[in-house]
Backbone as a ProteinNet text record, in pm:
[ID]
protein_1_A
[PRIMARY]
XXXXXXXXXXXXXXXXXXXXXXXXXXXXXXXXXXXXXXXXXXXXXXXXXXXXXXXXXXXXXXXXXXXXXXXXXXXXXXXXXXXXXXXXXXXXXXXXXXXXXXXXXXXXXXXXXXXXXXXXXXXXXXXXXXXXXXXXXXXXXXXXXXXXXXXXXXXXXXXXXXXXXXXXXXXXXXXXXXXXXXXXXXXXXXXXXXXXXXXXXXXXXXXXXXXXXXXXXXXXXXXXXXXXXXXXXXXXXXXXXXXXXXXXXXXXXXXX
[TERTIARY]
5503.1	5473.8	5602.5	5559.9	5732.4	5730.4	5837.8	5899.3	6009.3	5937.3	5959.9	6097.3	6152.7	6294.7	6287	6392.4	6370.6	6323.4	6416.2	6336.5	6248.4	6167.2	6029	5954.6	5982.2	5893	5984	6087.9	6083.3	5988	5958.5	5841.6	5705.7	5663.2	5530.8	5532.8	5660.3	5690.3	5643.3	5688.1	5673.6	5555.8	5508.4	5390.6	5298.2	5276.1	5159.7	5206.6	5281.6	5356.7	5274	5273.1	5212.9	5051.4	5004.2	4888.1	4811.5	4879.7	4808.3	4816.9	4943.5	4942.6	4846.8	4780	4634.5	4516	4447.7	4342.6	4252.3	4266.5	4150.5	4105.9	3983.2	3941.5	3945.4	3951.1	3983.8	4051.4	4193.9	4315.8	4400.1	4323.2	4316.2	4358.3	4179.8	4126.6	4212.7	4285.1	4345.6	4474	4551.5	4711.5	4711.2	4627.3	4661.6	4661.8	4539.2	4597.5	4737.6	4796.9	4939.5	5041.8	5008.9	5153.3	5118.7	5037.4	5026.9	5105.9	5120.8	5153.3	5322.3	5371.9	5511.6	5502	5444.2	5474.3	5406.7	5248.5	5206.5	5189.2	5249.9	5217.4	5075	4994.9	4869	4876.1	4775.1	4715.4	4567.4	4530.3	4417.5	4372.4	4264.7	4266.8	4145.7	4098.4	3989	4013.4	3917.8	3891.1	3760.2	3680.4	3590.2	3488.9	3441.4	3395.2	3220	3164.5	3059.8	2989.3	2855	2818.8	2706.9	2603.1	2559.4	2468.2	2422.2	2334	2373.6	2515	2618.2	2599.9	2574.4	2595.9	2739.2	2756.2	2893.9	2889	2971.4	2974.9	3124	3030.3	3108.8	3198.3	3139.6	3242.8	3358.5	3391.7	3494	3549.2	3538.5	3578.9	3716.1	3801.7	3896.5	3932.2	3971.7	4028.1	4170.9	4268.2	4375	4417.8	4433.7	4444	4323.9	4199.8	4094.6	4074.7	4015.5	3954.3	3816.8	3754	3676.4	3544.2	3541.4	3392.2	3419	3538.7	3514.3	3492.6	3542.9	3518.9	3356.5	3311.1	3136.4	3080.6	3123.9	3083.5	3055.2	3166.4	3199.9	3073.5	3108.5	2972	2829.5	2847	2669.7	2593.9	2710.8	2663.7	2721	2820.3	2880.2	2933.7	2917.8	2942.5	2877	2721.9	2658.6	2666.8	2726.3	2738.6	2855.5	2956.7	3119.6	3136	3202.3	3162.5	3243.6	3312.9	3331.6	3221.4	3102.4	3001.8	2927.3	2983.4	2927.2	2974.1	3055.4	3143.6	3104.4	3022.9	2993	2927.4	2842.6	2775.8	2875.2	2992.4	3025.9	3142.9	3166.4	3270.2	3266.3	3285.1	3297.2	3366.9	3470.4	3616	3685.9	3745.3	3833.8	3938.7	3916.6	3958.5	4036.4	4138.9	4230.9	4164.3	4166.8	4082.8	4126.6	4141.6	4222.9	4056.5	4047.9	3921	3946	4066.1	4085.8	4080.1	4020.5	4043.6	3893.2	3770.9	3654.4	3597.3	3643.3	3566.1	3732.8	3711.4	3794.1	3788.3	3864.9	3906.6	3854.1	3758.1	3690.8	3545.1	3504.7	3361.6	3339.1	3478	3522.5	3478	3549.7	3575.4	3423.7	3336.9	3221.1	3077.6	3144.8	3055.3	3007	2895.7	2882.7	3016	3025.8	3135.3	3226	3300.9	3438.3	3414.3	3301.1	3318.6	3241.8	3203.8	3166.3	3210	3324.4	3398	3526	3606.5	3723.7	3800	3753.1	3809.3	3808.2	3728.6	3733.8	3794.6	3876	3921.7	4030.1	4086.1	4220	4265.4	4184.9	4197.7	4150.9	4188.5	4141.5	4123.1	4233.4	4323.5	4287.6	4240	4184.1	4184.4	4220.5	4259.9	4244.1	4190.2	4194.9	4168.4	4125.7	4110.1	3915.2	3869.5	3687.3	3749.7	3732	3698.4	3626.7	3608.9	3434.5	3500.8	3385.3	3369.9	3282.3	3217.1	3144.3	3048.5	3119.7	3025.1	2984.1	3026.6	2960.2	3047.1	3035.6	3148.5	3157.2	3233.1	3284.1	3351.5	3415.3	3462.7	3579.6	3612.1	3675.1	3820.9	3915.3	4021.5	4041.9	4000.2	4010.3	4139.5	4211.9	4304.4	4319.1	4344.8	4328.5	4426.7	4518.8	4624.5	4545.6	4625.3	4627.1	4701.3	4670.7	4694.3	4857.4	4927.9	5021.6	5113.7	5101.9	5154.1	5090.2	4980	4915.5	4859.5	4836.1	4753.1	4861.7	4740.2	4853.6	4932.4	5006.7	5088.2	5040.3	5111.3	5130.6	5205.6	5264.7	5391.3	5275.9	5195.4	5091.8	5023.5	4915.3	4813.4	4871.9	4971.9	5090	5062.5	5091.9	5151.1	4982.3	4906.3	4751	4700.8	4769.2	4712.4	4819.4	4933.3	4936.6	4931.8	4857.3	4832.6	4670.7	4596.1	4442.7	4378.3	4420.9	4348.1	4377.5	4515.8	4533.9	4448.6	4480.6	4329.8	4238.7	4175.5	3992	3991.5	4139.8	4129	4145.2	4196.4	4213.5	4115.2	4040	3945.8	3836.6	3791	3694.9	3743	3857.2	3890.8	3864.6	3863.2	3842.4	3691.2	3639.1	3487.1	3440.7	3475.1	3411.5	3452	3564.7	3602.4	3528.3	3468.2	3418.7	3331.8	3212.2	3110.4	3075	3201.7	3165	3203.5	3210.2	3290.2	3138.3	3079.8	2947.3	3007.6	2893.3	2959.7	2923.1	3022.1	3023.2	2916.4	2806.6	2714.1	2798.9	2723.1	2817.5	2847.4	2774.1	2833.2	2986.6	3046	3105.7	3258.5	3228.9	3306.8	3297.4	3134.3	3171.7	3347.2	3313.6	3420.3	3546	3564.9	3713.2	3719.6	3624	3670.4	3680.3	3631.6	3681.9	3797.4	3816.3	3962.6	4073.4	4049.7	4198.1	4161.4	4068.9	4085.7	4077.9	3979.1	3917.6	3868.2	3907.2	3838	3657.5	3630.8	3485.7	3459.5	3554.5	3539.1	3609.2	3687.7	3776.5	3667	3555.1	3474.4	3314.5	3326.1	3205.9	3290.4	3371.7	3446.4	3407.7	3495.4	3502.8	3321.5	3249.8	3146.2	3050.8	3105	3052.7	3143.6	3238	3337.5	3251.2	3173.9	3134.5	3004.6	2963.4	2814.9	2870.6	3006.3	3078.7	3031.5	3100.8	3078.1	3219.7	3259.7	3363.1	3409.7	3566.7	3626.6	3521.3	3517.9	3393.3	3250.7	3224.6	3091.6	3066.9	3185	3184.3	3241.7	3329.8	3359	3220.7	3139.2	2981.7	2919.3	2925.1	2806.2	2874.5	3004.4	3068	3099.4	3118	3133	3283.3	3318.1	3519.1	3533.3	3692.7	3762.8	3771.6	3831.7	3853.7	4007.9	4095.9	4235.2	4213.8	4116.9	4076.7	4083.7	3906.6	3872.9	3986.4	4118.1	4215.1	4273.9	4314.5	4392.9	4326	4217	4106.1	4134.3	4135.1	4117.7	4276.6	4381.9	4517	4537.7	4493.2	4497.3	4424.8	4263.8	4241.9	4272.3	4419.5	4419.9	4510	4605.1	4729.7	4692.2	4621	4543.9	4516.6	4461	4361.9	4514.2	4588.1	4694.7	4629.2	4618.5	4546.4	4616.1	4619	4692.6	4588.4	4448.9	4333.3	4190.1	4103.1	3938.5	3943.1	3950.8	3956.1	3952.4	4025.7	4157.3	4033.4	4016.5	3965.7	3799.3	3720	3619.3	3659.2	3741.4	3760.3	3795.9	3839.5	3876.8	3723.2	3692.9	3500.2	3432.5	3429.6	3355.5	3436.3	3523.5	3634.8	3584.7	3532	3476.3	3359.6	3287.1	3202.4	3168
1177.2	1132.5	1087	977	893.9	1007	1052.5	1156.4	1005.6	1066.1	1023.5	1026.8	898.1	917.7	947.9	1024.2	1124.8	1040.8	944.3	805.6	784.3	804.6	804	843.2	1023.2	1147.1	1130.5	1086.6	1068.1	970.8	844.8	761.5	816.4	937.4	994	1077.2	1164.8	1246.5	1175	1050.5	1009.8	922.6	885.8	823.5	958.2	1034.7	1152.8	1203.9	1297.9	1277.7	1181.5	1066.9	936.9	939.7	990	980.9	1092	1204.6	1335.1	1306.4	1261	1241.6	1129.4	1100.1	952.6	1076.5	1027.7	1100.1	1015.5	900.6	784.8	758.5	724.3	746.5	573.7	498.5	353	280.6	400.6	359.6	420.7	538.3	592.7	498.5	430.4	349	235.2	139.4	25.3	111.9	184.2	221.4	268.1	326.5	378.7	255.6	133.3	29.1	-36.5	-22.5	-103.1	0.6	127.6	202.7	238	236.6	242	152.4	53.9	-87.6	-73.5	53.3	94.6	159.8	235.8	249.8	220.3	146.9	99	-56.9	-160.3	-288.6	-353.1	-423	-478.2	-609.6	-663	-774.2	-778.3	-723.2	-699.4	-573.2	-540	-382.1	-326.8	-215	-175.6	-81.5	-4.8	134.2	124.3	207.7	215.9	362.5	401.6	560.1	511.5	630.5	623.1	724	676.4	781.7	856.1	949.7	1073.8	1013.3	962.1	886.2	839.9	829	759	632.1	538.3	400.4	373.2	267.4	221.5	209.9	282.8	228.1	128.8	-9.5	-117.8	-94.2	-36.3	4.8	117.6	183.9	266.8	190.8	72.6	16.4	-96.5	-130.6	-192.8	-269.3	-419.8	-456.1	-548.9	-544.3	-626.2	-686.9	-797.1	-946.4	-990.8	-956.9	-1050.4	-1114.6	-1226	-1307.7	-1255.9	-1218.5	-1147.9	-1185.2	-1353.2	-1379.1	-1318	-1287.5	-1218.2	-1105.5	-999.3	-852.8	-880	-956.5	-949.5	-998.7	-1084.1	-1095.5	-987.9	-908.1	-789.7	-668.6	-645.7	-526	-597.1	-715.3	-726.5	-776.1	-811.2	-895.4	-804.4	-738.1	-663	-541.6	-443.1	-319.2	-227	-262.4	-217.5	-206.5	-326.5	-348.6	-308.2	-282.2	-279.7	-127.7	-116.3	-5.2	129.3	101.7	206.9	327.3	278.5	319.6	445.5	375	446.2	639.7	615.9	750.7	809.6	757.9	847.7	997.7	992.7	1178.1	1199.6	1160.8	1272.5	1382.4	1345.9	1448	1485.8	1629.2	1705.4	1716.2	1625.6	1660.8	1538.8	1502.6	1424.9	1364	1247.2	1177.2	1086.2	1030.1	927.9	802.9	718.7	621.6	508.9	425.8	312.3	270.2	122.1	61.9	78.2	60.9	70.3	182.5	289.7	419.7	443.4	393.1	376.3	343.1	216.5	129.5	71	68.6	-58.3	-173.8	-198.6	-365.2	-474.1	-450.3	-561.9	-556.5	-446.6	-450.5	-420	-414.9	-413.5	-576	-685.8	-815.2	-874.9	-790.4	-866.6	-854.3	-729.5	-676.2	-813.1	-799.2	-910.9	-887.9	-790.5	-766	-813.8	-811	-886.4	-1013.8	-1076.6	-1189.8	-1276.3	-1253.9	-1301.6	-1258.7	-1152.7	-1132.8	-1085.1	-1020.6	-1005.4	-1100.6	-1198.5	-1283.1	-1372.9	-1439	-1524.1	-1570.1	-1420.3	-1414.4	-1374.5	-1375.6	-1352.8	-1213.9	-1108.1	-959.4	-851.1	-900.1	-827.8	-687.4	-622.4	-501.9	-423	-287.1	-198.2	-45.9	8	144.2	233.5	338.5	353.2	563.5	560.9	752.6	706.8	804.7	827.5	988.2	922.1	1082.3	1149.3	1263.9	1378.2	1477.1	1540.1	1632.6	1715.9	1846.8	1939.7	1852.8	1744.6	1734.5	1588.1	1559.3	1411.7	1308.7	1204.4	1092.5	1034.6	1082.4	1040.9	899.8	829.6	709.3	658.3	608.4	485.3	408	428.1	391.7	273.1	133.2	51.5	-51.3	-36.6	-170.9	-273.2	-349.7	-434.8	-547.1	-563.8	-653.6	-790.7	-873.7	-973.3	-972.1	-1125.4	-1104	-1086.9	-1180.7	-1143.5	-1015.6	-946	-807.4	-713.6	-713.9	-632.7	-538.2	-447.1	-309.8	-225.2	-123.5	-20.3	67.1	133.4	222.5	366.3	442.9	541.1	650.2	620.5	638	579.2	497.4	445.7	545.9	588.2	644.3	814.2	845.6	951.3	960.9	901.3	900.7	882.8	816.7	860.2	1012.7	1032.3	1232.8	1289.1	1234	1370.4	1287.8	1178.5	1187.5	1184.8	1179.8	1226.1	1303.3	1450.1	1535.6	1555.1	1479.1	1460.7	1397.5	1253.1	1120.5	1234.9	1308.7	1357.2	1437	1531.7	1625	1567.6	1462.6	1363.2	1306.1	1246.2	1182.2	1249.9	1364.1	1487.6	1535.6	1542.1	1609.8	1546.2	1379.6	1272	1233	1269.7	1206.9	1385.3	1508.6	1595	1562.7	1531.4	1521.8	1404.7	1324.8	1204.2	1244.5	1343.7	1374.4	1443.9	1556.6	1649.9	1558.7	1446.6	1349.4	1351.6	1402.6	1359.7	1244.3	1111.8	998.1	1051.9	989.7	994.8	929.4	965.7	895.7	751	613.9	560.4	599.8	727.3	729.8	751	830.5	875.3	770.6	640.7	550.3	475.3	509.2	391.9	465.9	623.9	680.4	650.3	594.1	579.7	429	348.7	218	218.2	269.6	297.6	326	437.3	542.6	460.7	402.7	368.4	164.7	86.7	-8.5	-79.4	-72.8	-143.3	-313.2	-396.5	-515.3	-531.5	-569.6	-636.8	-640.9	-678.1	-730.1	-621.8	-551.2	-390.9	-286.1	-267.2	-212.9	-269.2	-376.3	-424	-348.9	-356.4	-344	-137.5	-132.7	33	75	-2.6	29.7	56.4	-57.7	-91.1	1.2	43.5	170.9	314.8	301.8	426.8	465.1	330	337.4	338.4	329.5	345.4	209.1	128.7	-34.5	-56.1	-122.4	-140.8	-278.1	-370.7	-436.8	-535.2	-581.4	-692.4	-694.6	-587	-571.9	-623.5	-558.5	-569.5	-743.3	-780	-899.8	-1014.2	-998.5	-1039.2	-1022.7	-914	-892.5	-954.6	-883	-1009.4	-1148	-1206.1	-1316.2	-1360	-1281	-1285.4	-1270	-1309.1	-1298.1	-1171.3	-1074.3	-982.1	-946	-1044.7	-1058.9	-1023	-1069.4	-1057.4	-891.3	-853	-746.2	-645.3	-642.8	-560	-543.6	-679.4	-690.4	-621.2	-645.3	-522.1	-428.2	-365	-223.3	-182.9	-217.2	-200.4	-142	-283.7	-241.8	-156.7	-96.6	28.3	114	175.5	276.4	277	201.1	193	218	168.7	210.6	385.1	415.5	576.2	661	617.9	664	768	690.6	774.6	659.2	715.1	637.1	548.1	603.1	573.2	561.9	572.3	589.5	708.1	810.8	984.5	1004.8	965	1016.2	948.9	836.5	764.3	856.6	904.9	955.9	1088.6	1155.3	1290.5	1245.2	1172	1165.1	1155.4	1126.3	1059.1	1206.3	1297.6	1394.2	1525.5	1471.4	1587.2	1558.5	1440.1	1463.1	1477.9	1541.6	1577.6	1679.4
1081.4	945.1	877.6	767.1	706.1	616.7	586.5	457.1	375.2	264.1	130.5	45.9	57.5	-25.2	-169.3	-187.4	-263.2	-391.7	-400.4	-557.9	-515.3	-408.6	-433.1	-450.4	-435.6	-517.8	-714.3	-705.8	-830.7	-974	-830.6	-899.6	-921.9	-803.8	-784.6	-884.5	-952.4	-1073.4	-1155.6	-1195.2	-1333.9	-1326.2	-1217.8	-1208.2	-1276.1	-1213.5	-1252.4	-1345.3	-1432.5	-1560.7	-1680.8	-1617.3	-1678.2	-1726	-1632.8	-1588.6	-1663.3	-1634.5	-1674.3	-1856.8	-1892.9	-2081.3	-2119.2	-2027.9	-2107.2	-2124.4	-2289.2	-2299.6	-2291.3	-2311.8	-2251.7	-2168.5	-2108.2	-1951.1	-1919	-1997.6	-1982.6	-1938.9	-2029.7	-1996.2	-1903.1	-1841.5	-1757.4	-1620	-1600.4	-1519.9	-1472.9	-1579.4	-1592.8	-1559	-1576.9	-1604	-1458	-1383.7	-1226.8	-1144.1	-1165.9	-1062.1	-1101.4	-1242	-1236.6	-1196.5	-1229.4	-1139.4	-1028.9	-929.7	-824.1	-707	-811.4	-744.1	-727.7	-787.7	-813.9	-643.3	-575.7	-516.1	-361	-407.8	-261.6	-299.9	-245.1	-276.5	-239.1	-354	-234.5	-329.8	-244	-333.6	-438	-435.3	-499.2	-507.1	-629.3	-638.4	-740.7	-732.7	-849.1	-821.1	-933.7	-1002.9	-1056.3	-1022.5	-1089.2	-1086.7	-1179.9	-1224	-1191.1	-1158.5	-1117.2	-1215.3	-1228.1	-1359.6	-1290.2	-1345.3	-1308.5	-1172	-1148.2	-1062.9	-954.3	-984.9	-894.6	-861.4	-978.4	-997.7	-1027.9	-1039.2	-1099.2	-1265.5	-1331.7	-1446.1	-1496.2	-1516.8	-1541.1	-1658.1	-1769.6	-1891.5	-1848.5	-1743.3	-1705.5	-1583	-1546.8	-1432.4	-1446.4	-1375.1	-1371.8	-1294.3	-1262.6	-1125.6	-1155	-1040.5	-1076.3	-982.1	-999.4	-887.9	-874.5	-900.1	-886.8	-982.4	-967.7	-1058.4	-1109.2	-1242	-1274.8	-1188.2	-1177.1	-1031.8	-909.1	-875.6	-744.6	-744.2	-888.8	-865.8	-880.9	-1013.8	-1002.8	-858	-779.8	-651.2	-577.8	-613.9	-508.3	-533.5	-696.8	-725.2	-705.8	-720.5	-743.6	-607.9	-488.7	-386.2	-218.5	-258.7	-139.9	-165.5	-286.3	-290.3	-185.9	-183.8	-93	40.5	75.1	233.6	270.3	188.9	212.8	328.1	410.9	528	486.8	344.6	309.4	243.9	220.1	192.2	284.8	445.9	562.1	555	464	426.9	338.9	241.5	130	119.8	223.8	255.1	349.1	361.2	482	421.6	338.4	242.9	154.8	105	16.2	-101.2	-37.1	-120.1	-90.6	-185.8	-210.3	-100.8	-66.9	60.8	27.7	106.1	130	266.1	241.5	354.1	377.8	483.5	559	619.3	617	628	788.9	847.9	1002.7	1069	975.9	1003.5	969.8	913	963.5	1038.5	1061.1	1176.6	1280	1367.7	1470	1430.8	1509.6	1415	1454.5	1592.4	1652	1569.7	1594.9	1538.1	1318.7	1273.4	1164.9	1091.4	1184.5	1185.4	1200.6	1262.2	1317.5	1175.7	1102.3	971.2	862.3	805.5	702.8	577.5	563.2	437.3	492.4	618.2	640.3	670.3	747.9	697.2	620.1	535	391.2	300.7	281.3	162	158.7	289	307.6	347.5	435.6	499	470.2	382	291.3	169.5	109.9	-17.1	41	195.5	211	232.4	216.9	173.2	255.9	396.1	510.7	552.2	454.5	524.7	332.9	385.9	267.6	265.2	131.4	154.4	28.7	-6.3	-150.7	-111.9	-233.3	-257	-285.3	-212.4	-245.6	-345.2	-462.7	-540.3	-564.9	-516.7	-543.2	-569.7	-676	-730.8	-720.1	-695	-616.4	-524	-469.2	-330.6	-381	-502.5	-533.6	-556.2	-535.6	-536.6	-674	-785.4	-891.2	-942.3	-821.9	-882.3	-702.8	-738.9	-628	-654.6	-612.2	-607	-482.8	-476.5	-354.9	-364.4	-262.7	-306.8	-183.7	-146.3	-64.9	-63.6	85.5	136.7	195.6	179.3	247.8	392.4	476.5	588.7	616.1	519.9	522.9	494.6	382.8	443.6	484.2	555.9	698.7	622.9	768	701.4	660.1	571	473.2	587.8	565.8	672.1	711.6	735	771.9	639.1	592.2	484.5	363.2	338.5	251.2	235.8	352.2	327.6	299	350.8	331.3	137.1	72.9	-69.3	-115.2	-66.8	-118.2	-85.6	13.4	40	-74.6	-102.3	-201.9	-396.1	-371.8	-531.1	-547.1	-428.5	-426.7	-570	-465.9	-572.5	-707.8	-760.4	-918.7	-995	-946.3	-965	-970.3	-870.9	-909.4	-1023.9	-1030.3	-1110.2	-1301	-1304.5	-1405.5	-1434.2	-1353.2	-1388.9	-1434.3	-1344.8	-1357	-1522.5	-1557.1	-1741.2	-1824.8	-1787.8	-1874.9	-1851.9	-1794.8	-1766.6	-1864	-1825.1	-1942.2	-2083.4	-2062.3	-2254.8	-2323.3	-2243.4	-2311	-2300.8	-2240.1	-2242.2	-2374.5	-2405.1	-2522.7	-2692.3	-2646.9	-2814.8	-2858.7	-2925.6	-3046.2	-3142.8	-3109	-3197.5	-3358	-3456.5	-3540.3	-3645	-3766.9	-3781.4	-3887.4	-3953.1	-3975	-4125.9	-4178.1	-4334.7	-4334.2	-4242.2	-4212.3	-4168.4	-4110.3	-4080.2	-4211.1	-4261.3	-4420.5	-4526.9	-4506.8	-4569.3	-4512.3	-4433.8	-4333.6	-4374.1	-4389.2	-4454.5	-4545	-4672.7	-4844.5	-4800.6	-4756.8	-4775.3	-4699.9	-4590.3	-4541.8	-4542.8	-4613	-4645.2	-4517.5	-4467.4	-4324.2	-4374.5	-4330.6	-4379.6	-4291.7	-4317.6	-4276.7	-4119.6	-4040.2	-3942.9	-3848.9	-3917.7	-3887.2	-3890.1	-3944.8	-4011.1	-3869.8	-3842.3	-3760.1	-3606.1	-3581.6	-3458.7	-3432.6	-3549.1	-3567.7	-3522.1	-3586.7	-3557.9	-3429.1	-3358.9	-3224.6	-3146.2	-3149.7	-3079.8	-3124.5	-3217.2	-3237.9	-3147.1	-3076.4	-2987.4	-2852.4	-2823.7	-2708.9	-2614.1	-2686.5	-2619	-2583.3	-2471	-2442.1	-2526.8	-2519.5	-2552.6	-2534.2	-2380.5	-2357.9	-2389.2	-2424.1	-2508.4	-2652.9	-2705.4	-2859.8	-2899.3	-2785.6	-2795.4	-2782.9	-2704.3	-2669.9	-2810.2	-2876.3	-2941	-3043.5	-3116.3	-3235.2	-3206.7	-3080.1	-3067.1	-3116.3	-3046.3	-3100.7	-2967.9	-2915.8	-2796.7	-2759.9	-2660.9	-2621.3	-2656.2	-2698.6	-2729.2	-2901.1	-2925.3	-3107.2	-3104.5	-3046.2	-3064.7	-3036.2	-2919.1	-2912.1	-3062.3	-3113.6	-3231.4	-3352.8	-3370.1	-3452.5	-3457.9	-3318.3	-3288.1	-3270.4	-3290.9	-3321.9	-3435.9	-3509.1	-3688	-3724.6	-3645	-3758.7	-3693.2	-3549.6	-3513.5	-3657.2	-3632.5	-3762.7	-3845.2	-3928.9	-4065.8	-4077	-4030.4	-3982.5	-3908	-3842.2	-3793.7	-3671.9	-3592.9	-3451.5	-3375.4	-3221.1	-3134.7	-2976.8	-2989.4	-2896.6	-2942.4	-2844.8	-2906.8	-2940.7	-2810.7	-2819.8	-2971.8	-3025.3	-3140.3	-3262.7	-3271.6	-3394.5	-3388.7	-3242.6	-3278.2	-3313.8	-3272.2	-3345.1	-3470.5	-3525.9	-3666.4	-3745.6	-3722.5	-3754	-3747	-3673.5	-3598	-3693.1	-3713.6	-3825.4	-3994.4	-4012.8	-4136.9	-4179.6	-4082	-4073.4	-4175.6
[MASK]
++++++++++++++++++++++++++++++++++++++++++++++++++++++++++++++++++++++++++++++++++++++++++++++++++++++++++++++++++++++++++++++++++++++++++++++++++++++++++++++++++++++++++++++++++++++++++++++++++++++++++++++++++++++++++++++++++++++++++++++++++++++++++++++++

């Protein structure tokens, strides 16, 4: 096995450090595929949380290097078929996984998922954490190389066995704490716009955060950009003086 220079358990320090201080499960989601990338390089990549049923839930999900048609390609046309799937009842607990370490590489190559969606998009070579929690698969860490820098390593899948069980145990705190947030009713946000001077459109936003709609939701339903709706939701953390969602619904749930 590769042992780890020592700046590189120093990155895994401050990587998890990092990780464990997010109370957002969003930002959670989005902030592990960009520091990950600190210490395993890929080309493409997701995250995504699975909800009680063990569907995918798209509002806790993330991808980086795809183009948003290919991640929707991916969930709506080859999640199913993808052969990492072939794994899902067979573990208990929280796993580290190399797609070459499911299947061989001849009869890997011969699958509809590799060639109608790996090999096509360049992204042959795949490796991520299956996270479960008493026996159930909670969410998905996948990232995926191109042909050019090959399959993940040895020393790769090494640094996924020891930041595994953090990811489940993180995610598992942030999937209860968002469970126990009771939304706030809106008399309650009407008082947070008198009091801290919400404009109209600060006030429509705040609102749609209170039904737990994501950025691209609320951007859909107001018909504003997703670059807008961030800028919204900036100004009334500032306003209210909270630093996340967590934070703005406990503030709501506190004046109760």
């Amino acid at each position: 096995m590769n042992k780890l220079k020592e700046s590189e358990w120093m990155v895994i320090n401050k990587l998890l450090l990092n990780l464990y201080s997010i109370d957002d499960i969003q930002v959670f989601v989005e902030k592990t595929l960009k520091l990950f990338r600190m210490l395993i390089p890929y080309t493409k990549g997701y995250f995504v949380l699975l909800d009680e049923k063990g569907e995918i839930d798209m509002h806790k999900s993330a991808f980086l290097g795809m183009e948003d048609k290919t991640f929707q390609e991916y969930m709506r046309g080859y999640y199913e078929k993808d052969y990492l799937r072939y794994v899902f009842d067979l573990y208990q607990h929280t796993i580290a996984y190399r797609d070459t370490d499911i299947l061989e590489d001849s009869p890997r190559k011969k699958t509809e998922f590799y060639r109608e969606f790996l090999r096509p998009n360049n992204i042959p070579y795949g490796a991520g954490i299956l996270l479960v929690k008493n026996g159930k698969v909670i969410g998905i860490v996948s990232l995926f190389r191109s042909g050019e820098l090959g399959d993940f390593t040895d020393k790769d899948m090494y640094i996924f066995d020891v930041l595994k069980d953090h990811m489940a145990n993180i995610a598992e705190r942030l999937k209860e704490k968002e469970n126990f947030e009771v939304q706030a009713p809106f008399v309650s946000l009407q008082e947070i716009k008198e009091r801290y001077g919400l404009t109209g459109k600060e006030y429509e936003v705040a609102m749609e955060m209170t039904q737990g709609k994501s950025n691209q939701e609320i951007s859909e339903k107001l018909v504003i950009s997703v670059s807008t709706v961030k800028k919204h939701i900036y100004n009334i953390y500032g306003k209210v003086g909270v630093k996340n969602r967590s934070q703005f619904i406990a503030l709501l749930n506190h004046m109760l």
